[in-house]
C-alpha positions as CSV (number, residue, x, y, z in Angstrom):
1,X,-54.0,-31.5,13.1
2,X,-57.0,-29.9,15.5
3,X,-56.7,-26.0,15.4
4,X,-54.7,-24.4,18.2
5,X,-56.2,-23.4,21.5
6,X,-56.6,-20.3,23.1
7,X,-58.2,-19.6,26.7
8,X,-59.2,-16.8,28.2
9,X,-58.0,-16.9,32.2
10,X,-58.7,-14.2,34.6
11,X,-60.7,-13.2,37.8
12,X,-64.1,-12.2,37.4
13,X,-65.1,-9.5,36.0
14,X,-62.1,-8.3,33.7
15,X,-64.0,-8.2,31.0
16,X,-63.5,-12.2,29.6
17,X,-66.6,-12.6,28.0
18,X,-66.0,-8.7,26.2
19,X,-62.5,-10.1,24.6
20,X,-63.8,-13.1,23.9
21,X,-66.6,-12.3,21.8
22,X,-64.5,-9.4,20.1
23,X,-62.2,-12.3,18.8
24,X,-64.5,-14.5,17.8
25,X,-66.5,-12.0,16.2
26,X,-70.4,-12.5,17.5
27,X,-71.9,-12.3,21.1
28,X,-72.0,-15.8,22.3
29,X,-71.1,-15.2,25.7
30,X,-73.1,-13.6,28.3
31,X,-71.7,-10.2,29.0
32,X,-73.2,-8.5,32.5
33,X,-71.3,-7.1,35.5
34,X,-72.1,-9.0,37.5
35,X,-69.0,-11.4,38.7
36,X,-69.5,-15.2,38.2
37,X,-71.9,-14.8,35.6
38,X,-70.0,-17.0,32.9
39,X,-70.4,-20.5,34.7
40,X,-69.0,-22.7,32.0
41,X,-66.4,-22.3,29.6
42,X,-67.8,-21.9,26.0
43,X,-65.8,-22.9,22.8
44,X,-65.6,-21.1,19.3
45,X,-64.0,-20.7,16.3
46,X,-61.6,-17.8,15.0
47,X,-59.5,-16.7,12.7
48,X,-56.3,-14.1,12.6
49,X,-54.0,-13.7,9.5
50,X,-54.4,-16.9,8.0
51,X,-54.5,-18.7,11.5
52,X,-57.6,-20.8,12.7
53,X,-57.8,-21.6,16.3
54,X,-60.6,-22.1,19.1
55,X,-60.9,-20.1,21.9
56,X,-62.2,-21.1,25.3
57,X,-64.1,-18.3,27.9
58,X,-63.7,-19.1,31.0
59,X,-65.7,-18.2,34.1
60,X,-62.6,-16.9,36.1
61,X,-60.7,-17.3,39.2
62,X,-61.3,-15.9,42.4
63,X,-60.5,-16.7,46.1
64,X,-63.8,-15.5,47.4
65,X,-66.7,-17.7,49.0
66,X,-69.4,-16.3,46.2
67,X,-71.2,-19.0,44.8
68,X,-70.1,-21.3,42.1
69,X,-66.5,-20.3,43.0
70,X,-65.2,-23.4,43.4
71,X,-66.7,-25.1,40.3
72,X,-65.8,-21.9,38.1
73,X,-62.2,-22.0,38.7
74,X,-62.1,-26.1,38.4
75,X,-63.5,-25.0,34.6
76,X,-60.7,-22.8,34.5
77,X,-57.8,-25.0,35.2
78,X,-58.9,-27.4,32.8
79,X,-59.2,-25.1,30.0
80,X,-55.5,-23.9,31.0
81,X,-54.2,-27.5,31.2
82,X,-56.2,-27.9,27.8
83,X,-55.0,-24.8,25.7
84,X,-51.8,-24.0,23.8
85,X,-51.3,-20.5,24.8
86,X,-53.4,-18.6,27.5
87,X,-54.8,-14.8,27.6
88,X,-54.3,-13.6,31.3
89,X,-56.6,-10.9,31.6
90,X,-56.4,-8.3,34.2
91,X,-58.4,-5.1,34.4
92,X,-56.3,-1.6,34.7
93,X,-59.1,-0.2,36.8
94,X,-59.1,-2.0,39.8
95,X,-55.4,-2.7,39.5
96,X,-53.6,-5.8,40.5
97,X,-55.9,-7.8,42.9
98,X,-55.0,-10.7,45.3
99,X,-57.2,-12.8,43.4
100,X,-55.0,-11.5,40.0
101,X,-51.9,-12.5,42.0
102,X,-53.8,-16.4,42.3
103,X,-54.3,-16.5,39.3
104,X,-50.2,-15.8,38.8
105,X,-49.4,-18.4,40.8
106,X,-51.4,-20.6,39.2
107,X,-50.2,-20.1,35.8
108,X,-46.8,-20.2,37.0
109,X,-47.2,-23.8,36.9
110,X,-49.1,-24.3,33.3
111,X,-46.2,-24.1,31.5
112,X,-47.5,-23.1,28.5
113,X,-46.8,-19.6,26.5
114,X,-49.2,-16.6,28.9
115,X,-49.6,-13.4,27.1
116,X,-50.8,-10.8,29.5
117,X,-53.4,-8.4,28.7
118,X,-54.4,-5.5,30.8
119,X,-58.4,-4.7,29.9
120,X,-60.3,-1.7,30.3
121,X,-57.3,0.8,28.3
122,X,-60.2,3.3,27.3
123,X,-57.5,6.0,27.0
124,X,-54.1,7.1,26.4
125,X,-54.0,8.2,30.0
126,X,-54.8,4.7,31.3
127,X,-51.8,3.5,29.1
128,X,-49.9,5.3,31.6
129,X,-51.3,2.7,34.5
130,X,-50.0,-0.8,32.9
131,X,-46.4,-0.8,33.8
132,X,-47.3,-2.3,37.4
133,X,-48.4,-5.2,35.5
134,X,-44.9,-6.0,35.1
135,X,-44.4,-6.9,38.4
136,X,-46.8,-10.2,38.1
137,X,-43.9,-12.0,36.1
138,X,-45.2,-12.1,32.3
139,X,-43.6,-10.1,30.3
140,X,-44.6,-6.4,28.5
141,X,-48.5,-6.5,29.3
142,X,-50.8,-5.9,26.1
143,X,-53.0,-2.5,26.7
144,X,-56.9,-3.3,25.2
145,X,-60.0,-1.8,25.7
146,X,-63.2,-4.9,24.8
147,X,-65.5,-1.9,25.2
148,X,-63.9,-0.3,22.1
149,X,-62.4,-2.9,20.8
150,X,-58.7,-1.3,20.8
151,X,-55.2,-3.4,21.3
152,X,-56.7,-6.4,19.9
153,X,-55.0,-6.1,16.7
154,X,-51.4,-6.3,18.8
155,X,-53.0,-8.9,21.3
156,X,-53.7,-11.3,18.3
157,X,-50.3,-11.3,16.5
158,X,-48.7,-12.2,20.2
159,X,-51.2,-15.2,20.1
160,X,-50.4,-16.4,17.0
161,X,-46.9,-16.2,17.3
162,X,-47.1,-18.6,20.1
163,X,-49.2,-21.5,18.2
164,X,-47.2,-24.5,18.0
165,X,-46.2,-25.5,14.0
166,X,-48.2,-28.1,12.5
167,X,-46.8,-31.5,12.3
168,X,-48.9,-33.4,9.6
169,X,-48.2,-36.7,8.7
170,X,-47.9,-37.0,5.3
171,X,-47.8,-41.2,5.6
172,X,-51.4,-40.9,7.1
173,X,-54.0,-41.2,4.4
174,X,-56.6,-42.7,6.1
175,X,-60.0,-41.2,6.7
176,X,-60.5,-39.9,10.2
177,X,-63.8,-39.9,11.7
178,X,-65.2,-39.4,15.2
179,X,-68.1,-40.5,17.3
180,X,-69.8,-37.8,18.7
181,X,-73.5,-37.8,21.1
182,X,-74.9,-37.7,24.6
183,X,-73.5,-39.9,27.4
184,X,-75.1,-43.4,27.0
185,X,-76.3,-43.1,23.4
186,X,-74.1,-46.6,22.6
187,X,-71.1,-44.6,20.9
188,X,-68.6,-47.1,22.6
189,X,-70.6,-49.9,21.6
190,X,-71.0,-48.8,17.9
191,X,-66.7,-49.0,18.0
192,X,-67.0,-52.3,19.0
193,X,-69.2,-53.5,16.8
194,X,-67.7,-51.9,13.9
195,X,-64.0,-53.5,15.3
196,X,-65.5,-56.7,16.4
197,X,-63.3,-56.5,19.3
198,X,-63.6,-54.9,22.5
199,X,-61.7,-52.2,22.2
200,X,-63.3,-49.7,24.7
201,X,-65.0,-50.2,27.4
202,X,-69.5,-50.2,26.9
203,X,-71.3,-49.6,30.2
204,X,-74.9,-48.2,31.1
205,X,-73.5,-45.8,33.1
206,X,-73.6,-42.3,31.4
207,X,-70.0,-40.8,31.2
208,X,-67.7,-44.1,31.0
209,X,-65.5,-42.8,28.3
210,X,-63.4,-40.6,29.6
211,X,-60.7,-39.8,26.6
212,X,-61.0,-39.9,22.9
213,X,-59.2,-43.2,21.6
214,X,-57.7,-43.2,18.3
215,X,-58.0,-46.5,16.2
216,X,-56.8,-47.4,13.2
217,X,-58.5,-50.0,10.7
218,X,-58.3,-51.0,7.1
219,X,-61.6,-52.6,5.3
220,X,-61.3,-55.3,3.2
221,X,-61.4,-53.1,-0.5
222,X,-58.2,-51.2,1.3
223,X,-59.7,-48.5,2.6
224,X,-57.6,-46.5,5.5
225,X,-59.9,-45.3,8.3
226,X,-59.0,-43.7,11.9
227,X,-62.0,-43.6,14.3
228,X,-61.8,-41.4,17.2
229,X,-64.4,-42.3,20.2
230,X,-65.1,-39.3,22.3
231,X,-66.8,-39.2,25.3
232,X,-70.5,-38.1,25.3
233,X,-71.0,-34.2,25.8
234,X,-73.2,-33.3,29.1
235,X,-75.5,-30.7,28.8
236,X,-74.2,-27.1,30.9
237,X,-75.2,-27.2,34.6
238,X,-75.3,-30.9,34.4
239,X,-70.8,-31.7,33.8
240,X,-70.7,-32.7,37.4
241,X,-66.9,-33.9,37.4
242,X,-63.6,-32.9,36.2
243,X,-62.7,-35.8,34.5
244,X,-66.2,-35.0,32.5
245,X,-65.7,-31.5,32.1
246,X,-62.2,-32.8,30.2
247,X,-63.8,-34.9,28.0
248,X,-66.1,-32.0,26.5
249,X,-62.9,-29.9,25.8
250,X,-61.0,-33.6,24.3
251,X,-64.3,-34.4,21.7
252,X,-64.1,-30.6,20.2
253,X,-60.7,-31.3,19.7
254,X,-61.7,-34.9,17.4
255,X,-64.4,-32.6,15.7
256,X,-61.5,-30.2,14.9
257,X,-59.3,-33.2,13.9
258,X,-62.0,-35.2,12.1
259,X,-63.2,-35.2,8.1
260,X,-66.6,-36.8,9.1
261,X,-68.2,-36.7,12.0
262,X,-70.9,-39.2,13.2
263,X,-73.6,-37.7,15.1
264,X,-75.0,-40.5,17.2
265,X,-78.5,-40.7,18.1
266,X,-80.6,-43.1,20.3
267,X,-84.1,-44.4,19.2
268,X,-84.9,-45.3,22.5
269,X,-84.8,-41.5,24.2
270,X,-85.4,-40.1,20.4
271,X,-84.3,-36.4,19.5
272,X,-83.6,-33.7,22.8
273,X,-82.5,-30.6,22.4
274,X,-78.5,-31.3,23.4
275,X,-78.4,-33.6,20.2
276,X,-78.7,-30.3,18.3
277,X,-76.4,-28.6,20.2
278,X,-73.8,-31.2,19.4
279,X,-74.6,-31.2,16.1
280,X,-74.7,-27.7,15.7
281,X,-70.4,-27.9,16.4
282,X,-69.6,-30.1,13.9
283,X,-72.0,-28.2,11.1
284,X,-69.9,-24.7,12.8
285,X,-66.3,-26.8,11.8
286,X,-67.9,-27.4,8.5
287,X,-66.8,-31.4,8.4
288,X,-68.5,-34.1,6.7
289,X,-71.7,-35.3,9.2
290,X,-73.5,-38.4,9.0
291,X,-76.7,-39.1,11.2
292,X,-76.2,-42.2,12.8
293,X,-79.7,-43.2,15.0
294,X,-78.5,-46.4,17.2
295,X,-80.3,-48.6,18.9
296,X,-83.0,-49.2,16.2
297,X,-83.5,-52.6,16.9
298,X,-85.0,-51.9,20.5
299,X,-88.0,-49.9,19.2
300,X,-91.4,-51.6,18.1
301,X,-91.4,-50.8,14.2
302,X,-94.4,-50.5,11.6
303,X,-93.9,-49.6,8.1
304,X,-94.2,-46.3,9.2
305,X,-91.7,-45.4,11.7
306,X,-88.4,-45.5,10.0
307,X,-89.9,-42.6,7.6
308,X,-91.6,-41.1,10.5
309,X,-88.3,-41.3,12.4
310,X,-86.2,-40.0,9.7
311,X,-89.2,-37.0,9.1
312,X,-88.4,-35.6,12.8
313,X,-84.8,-35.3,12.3
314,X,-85.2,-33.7,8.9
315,X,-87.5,-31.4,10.9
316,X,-85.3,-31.0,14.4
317,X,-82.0,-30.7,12.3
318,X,-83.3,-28.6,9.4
319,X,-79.6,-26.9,9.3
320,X,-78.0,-30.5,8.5
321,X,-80.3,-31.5,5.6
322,X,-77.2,-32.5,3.6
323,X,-76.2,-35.5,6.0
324,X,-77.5,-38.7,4.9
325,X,-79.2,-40.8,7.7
326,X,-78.4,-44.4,8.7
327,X,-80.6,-46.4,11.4
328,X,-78.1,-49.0,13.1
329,X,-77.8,-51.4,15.9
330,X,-74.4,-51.9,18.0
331,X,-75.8,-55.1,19.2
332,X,-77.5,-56.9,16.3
333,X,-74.7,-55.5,13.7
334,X,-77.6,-54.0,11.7
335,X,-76.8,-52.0,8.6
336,X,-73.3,-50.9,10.1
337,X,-71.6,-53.3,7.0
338,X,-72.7,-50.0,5.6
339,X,-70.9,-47.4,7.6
340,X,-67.4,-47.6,6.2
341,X,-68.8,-47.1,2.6
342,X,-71.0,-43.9,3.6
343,X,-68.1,-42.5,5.2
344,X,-65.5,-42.6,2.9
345,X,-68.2,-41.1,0.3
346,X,-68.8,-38.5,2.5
347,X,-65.7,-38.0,3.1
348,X,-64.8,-37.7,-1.1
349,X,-67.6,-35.2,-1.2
350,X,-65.8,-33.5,1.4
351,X,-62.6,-32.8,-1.0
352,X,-64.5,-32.9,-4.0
353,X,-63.8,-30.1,-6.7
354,X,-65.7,-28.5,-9.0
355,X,-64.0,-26.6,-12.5
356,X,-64.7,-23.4,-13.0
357,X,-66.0,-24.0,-16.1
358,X,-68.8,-26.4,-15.5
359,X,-70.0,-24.6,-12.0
360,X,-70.4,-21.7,-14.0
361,X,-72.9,-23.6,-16.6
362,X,-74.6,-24.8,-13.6
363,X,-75.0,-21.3,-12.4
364,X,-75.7,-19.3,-16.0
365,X,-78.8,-22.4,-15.9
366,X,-80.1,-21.6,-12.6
367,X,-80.3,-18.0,-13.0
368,X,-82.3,-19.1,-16.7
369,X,-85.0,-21.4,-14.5
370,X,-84.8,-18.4,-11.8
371,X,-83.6,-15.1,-12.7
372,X,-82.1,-13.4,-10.3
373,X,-84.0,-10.2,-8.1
374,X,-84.5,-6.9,-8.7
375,X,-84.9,-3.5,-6.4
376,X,-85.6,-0.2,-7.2
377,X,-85.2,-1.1,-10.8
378,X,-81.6,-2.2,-10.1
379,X,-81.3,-6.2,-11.2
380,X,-78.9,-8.4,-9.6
381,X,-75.9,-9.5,-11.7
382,X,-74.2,-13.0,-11.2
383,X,-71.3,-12.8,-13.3
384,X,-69.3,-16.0,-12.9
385,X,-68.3,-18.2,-9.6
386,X,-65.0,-20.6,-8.9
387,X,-64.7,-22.8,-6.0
388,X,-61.4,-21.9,-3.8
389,X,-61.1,-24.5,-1.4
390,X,-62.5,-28.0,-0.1
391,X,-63.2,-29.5,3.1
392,X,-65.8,-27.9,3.1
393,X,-66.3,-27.0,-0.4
394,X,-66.4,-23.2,-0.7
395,X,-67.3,-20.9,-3.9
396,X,-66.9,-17.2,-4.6
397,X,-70.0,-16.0,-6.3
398,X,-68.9,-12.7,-8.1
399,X,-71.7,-10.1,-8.2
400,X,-72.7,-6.6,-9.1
401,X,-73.8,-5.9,-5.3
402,X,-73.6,-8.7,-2.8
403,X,-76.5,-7.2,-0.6
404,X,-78.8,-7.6,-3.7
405,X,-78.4,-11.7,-3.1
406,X,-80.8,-12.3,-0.6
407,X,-80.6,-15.9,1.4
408,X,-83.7,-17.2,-0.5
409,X,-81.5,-16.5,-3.6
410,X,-78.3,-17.6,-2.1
411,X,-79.9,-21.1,-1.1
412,X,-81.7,-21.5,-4.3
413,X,-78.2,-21.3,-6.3
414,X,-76.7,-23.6,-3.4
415,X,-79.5,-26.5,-3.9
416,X,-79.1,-26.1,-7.6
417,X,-75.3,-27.0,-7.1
418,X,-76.0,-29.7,-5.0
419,X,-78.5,-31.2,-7.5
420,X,-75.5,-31.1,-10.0
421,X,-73.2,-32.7,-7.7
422,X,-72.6,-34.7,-5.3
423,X,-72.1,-32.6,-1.8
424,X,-74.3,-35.3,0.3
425,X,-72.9,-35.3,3.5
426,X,-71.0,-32.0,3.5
427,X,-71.7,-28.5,4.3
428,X,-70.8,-26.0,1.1
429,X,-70.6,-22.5,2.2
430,X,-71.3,-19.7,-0.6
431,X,-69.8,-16.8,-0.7
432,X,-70.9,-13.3,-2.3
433,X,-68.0,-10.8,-3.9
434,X,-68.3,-7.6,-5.8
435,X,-66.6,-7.6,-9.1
436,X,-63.9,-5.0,-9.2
């Protein structure tokens, strides 16, 4: 089941961008006084008490004529018709607004779970201010300060006590895997081809697909798969419509729900910058990614240009050097015989693991080839390592002093596992521990 959602609603300049990044736990959004300055919503991960969700930022509501107004509070209706619960953010400073009581109204008619939260609660004193709050309908409002990063604690139990129970179906077994690219890079085509049926519709207009579409297909060894076809992401400043702006939120939802992702590419237009960016979500979820370049047939070939090709994605996606790389064609049916094979071995890798026993000869023989670094006469001290979960893979690596394994170590021991087994196609995240 895709993680929970969690937006962040408010007028500008309540401090949306402060909270968000506080819960997420990096700066990724733009924080500045200046109202408006979030103009698209941005998407992370998180994690409170055992809960995973993804949060949304929004770039506000407000019933002035500033500029990007309108566009802005289109954003943030989506992301509340979108989320599972919603943050209402107010600001104790300035009090309750008209544009606050807007953004009332509009929640009103969301029906889904709103936990008020009154930012800017520096003090105890301003504690005193928040029982106005009451009178905009939502219950006991949460007292935080983003500035010192107080309240958040309380806020993030509320939240979590509103995410809806996971439903999992147990019957489903089958391998679920999602299409993911720029408009127009033939991700519709590729599920048609792969179906042999027209199951979606293929145009050359950028931006046809509108929804993800869930089908489900068995190969002929018996092998369960569900393929989820998103609609391509747009580039910020260039998500022109709604319907568009809904489909961005809809394909992080299929990364969420997916074990392997497909990261279509298209020879024709060859690697831009937005290609990374949509890999760089799926790599953040930590699900299995395979490369998939499309359109190969179209380009004018030497022996040189699949290598070449395959050189400049090595080199443009140096952070997915684990996903394995497959050149297809939609229309001539090239290679994609293979597809279902590579997926559901990526997808093994995915859940593969490793005993304790035999990691930790894999490890005790790394640190022989390469022993491990020294400062100020100090060595650093591996002392044994056990994997504690799958999809992704992920080991503990229990040491004298974590900040004594430096990357260069870290990836060293993380290639060395890979080179033992096989991890093609999935991310494996290491992490250090200090032996009580």
């Amino acid at each position: 089941m895709a993680n929970p959602i969690v937006a962040i609603v408010g007028r500008p300049n309540v401090g949306k961008s402060t909270i968000f990044n506080r819960i997420v736990g990096d700066r990724i959004s733009i924080v500045e006084d200046t109202p408006g300055v979030t103009r698209d919503r941005i998407y992370a991960h998180s994690e409170w008490i055992g809960h995973e969700f993804s949060v949304i930022d929004t770039g506000g509501i407000d019933i002035s004529d500033e500029p990007f107004v309108n566009q802005i509070q289109d954003q943030a209706e989506i992301a509340i018709d979108e989320a599972d619960v919603i943050v209402f953010l107010v600001s104790v400073k300035e009090g309750i607004t008209d544009a606050d009581e807007k953004v009332a109204r509009i929640l009103y008619k969301a029906k889904k779970p709103v936990i008020l939260a009154v930012n800017k609660v520096d003090n105890a004193e301003l504690r005193q201010e928040i029982y106005d709050f009451y009178s905009l309908g939502f219950g006991d409002p949460y007292p935080i300060s983003g500035s010192h990063g107080l309240g958040l604690g309380d806020l993030l139990d509320a939240i979590v006590k509103e995410f809806p129970q996971n439903e999992t179906d147990e019957e489903d077994q089958s391998i679920r895997f999602s299409l993911i690219g720029r408009p127009n890079v033939g991700k519709s085509s590729l599920v048609n081809a792969i179906l042999g049926e027209d199951r979606v519709i293929v145009s050359d207009i950028a931006g046809t697909t509108r929804d993800a579409i869930d089908t489900k297909f068995t190969t002929e060894d018996g092998t369960d798969f569900t393929m989820v076809d998103t609609a391509g992401m747009r580039k910020k400043g260039k998500v022109y419509e709604n319907t568009e702006r809904y489909s961005v939120m809809r394909a992080m939802k299929a990364i969420d729900n997916s074990n392997v992702v497909l990261v279509v590419l298209n020879a024709e237009e060859g690697i831009r910058e937005q290609d990374k960016r949509i890999a760089g979500y799926a790599h953040e979820a930590g699900r299995g990614i395979i490369i998939v370049v499309n359109k190969w047939d179209t380009l004018k070939k030497d022996n040189h240009t699949l290598n070449e090709f395959e050189a400049g994605i090595r080199e443009q996606f140096a952070y997915l050097s684990y996903a394995p790389i497959i050149f297809v064609s939609a229309v001539t049916k090239q290679r994609l015989s293979q597809l279902p094979e590579l997926i559901a071995r990526v997808d093994q890798n995915h859940r593969r693991r490793v005993q304790s026993s035999t990691l930790n000869d894999v490890l005790m023989d790394a640190i022989a080839i390469n022993p491990t670094p020294s400062d100020n006469g100090k060595r650093l001290r591996v002392y044994y390592g056990t994997q504690v979960s799958t999809e992704p893979p992920t080991f503990v690596i229990f040491v004298n002093d974590p900040d004594m394994m430096h990357f260069s170590y870290e990836r060293f021991l993380e290639n060395r596992i890979r080179e033992a087994f096989d991890f093609s196609g999935t991310p494996i995240h290491l992490i250090k521990r200090h032996r009580k």
